[in-house]
C-alpha positions in Angstrom: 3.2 -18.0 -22.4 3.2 -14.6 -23.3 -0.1 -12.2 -23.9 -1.9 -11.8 -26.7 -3.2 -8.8 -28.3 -6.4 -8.5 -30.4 -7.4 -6.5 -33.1 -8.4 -3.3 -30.5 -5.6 -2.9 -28.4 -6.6 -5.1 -25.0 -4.5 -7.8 -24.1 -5.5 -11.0 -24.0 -4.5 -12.4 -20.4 -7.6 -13.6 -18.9 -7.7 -17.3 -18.6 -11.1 -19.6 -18.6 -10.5 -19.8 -14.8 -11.0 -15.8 -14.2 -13.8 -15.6 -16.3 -15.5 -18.2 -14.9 -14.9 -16.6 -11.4 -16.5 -13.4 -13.3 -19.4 -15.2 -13.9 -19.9 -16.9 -10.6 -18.9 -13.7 -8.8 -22.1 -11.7 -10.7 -24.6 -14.9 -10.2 -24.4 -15.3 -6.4 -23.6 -11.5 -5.5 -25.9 -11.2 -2.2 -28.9 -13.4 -3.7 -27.8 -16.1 -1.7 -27.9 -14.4 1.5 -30.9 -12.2 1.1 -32.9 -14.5 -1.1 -33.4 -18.4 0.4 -35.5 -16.8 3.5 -38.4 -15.0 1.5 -38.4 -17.9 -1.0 -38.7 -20.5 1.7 -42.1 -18.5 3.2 -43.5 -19.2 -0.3 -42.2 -22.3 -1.8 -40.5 -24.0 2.0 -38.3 -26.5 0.7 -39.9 -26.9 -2.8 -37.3 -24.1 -3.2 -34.8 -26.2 -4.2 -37.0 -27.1 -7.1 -37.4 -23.1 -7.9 -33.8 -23.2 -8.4 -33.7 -25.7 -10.5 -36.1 -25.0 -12.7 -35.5 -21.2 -12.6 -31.4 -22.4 -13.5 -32.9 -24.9 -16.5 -35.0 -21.8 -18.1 -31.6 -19.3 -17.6 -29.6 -22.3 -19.5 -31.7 -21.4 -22.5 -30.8 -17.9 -23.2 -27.3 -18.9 -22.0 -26.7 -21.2 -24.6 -27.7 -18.6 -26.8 -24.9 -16.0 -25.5 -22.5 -18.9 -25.9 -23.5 -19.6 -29.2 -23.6 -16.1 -30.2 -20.0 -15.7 -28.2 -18.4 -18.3 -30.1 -19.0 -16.8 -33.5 -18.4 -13.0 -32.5 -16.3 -13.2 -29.2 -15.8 -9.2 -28.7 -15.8 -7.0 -26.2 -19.3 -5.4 -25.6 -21.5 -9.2 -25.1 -24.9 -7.9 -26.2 -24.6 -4.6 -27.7 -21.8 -5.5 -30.0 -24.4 -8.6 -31.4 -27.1 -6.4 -31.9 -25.2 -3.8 -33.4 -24.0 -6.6 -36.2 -27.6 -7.9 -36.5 -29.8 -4.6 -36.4 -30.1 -1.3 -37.7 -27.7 1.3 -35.7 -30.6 3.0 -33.3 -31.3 -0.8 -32.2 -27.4 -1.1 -31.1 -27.6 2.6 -29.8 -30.7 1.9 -27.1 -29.0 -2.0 -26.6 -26.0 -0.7 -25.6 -27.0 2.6 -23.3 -29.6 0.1 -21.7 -26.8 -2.9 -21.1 -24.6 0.0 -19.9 -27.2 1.6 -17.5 -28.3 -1.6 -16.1 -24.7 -2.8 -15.2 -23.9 0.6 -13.6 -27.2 0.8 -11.5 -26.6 -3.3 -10.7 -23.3 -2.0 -9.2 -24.7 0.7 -7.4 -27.2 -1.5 -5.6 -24.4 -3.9 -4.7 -22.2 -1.1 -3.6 -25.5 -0.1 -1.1 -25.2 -3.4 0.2 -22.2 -4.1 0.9 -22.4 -0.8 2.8 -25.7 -2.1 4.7 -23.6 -5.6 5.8 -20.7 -3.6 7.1 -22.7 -1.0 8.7 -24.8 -3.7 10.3 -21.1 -5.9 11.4 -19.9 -2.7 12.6 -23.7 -2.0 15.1 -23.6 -5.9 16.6 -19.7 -5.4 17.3 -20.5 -2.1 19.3 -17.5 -0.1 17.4 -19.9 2.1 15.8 -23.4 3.4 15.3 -25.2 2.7 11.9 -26.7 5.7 10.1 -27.4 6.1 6.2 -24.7 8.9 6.2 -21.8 6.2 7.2 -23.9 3.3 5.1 -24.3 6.2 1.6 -20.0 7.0 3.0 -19.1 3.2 2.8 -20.6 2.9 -1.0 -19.3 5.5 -2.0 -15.6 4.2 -1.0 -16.3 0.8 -2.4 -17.2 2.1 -5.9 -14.3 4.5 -5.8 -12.3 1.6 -4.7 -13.2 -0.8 -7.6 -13.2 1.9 -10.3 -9.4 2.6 -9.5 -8.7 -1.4 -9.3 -10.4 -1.9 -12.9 -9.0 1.9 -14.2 -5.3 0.4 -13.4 -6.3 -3.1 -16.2 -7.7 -6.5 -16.4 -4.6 -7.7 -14.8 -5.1 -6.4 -11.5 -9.1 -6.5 -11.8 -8.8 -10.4 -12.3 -6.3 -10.6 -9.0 -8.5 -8.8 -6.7 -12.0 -10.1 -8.5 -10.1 -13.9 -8.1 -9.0 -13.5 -4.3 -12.7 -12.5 -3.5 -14.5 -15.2 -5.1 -12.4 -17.5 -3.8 -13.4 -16.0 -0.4 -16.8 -15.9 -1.1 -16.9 -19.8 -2.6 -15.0 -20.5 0.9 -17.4 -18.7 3.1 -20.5 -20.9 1.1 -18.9 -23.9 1.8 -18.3 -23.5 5.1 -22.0 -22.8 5.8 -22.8 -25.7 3.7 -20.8 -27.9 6.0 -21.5 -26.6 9.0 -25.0 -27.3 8.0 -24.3 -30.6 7.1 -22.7 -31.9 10.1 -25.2 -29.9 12.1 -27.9 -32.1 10.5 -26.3 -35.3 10.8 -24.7 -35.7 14.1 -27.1 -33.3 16.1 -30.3 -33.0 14.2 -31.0 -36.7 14.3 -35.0 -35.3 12.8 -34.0 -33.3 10.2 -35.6 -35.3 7.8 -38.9 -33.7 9.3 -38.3 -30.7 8.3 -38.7 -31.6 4.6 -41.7 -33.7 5.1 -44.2 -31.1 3.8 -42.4 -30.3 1.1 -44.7 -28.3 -1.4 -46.6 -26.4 1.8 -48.1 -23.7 -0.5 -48.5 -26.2 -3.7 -47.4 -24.7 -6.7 -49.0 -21.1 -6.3 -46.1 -20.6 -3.8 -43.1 -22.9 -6.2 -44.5 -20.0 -8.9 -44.3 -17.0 -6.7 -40.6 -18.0 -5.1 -39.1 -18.3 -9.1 -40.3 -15.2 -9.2 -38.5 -13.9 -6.3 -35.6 -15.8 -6.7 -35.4 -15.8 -10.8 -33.0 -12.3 -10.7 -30.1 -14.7 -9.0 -29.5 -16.0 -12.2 -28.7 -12.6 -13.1 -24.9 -12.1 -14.3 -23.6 -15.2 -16.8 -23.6 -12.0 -19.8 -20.9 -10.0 -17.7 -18.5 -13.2 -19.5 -19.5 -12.3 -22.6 -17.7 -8.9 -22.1 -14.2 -10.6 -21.9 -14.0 -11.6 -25.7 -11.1 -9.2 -26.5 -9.0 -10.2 -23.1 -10.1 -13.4 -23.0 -7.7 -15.9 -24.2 -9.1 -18.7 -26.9 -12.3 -16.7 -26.8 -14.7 -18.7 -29.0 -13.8 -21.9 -26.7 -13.4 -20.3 -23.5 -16.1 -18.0 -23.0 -18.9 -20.7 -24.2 -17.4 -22.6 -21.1 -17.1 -20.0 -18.6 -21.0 -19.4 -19.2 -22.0 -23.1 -18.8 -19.2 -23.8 -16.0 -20.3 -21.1 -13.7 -23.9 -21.3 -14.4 -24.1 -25.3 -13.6 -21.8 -24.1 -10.5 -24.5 -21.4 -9.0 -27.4 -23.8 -9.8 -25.8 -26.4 -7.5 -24.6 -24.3 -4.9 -28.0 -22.8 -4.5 -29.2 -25.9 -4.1 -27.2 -27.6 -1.9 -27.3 -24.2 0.4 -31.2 -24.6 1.0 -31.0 -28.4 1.0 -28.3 -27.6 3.6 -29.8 -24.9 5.7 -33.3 -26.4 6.1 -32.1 -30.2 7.1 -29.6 -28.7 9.4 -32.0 -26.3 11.6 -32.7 -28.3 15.0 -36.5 -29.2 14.4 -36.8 -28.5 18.1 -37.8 -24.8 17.3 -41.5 -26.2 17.6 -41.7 -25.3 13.8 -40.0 -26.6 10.2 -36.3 -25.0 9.7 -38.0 -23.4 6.7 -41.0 -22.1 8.4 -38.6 -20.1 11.0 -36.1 -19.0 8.3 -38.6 -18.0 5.8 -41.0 -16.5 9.0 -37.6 -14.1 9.5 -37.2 -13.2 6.2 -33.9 -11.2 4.5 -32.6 -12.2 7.8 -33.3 -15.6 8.4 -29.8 -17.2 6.8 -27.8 -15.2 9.4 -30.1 -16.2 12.7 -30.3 -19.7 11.3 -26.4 -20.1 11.3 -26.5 -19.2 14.8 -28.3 -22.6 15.3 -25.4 -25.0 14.1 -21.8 -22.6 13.4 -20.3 -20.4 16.9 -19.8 -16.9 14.9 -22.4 -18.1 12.6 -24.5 -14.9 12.3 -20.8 -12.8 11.3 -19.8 -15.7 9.0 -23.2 -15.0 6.9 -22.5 -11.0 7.3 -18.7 -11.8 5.8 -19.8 -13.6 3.2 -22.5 -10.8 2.5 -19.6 -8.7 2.6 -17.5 -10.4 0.2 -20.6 -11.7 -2.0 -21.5 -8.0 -2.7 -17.9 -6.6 -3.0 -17.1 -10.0 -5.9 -20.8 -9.2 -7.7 -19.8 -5.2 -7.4 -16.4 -6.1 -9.0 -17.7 -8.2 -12.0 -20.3 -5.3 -12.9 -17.8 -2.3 -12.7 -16.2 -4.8 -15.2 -18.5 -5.1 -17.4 -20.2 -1.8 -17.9 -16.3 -0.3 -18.4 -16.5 -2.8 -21.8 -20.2 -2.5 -22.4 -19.1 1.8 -22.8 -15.9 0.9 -24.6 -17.5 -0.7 -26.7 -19.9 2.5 -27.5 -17.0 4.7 -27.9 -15.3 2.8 -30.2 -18.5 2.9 -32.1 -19.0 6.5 -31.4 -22.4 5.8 -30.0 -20.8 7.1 -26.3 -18.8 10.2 -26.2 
């Protein structure tokens, strides 16, 4: 079938597939990697009931971009809603703020990224890390992922696709390991959920909190509606598709990760992941995967480079859309 064009000029070859691959690509980013151990030290394994909660309150104002998308499905999500609702300065400060936030979210993945690979490149011995090789590998990745989405939406979709993929692949095979970790060789691991609320709900409060910003990244869909084919059905079910998808794989991650620690550590799984921190996913997988400390850095890798993708994305349409409004030079 060929591609349609809408009324501004973009093509209209993005399928409900990519965009949900968008969506999930901005959600997880590097929040699962960097995220689960300091919300276990608060909430232990209550934190799979910080997800779900934190998920149900994130399905409100979802439903509300899908609504809203379904009625004006155009490129620009947010800005281009306020602009047809509010007086013009309201669309002017929506859209330079919606801009500004995507461009700084990419920047932070872009740092990252560079902080996993300078990190896979210390443990391997091939080179020494330093912020001038960390601020050198950003820079390339951004450089990288502004030509990719420069060359079209063709192209950005392959590349954003192929990664996701990964990154979903990587997940799962943490998730498995896990899995059969806890139930051939962790014969205890119910133990390790037996105190389930350890902090009460102080600590359920304080890891939503943390662990609210993973939700982050739905809207990026939003910016597809003038390459987005069958907008007004597609891009209401890209938003609920991929946001039901990261609720569950956050879930079943910490579910995962926490029954299938050995409980032989003289402490709960989530006690000694939390007690480690941003680092306590890759010194967990050591426990239960061989290579499982460089399968959590790969999937770092490729989490950041997916979420870095999806945002370079999205603030190229959130400022096309300014322009063609004149409210961007």
């Amino acid at each position: 079938m060929a591609s349609e064009s809408s009324d501004t000029g973009l093509v209209r070859n993005l399928t409900l597939l990519d965009v949900v691959m968008v969506g999930v690509a901005a959600m997880i980013g590097g929040a699962i990697f960097v995220l689960v151990g300091p919300g276990m030290a608060e909430a232990g394994p209550a934190l799979m009931i910080a997800f779900l909660i934190n998920g149900v309150i994130t399905m409100f104002t979802a439903l509300t971009y899908a609504e809203l998308s379904s009625v004006l499905p155009d490129t620009g999500g947010g800005y281009r809603w306020v602009r047809e609702g509010l007086p013009r300065p309201n669309s002017f400060l929506s859209g330079w703020m919606s801009w500004f936030a995507h461009a700084i979210a990419g920047s932070l993945y872009a740092v990252a990224f560079a902080s996993f690979f300078a990190h896979l490149l210390s443990i391997t011995n091939l080179v020494q890390s330093s912020p001038l090789l960390e601020k050198g590998i950003a820079a390339l990745a951004i450089a990288i992922f502004t030509f990719i989405n420069v060359r079209g939406t063709s192209p950005t979709s392959k590349v954003g696709n192929a990664i996701t993929i990964t990154q979903i692949t990587i997940i799962g095979l943490l998730i498995v390991g896990a899995l059969v970790a806890m139930v051939f060789t962790n014969p205890s691991w119910s133990d390790n959920f037996s105190n389930f609320f350890p902090k009460g709900m102080s600590g359920l409060v304080i890891a939503m909190g943390l662990t609210f910003i993973a939700f982050e990244g739905y809207e990026v869909i939003a910016q597809t509606g003038n390459e987005l084919k069958n907008p007004k059905k597609n891009i209401p079910r890209a938003i609920l598709i991929s946001l039901c998808a990261v609720i569950a794989i956050y879930i079943l991650f910490t579910f995962a990760f926490i029954g299938g620690l050995s409980s032989e550590k003289g402490q709960p799984s989530w006690e000694f992941i939390g007690g480690l921190g941003e680092i306590g996913i890759i010194e967990a997988a050591k426990d239960f995967l061989p290579f499982g400390a460089l399968i959590v850095i790969a999937g770092g890798l490729v989490s950041t480079l997916a979420a870095l993708n999806a945002t370079t994305y999205s603030s190229s349409r959130v400022s096309y859309a300014m322009g063609a409004h004149y409210n961007l030079p």
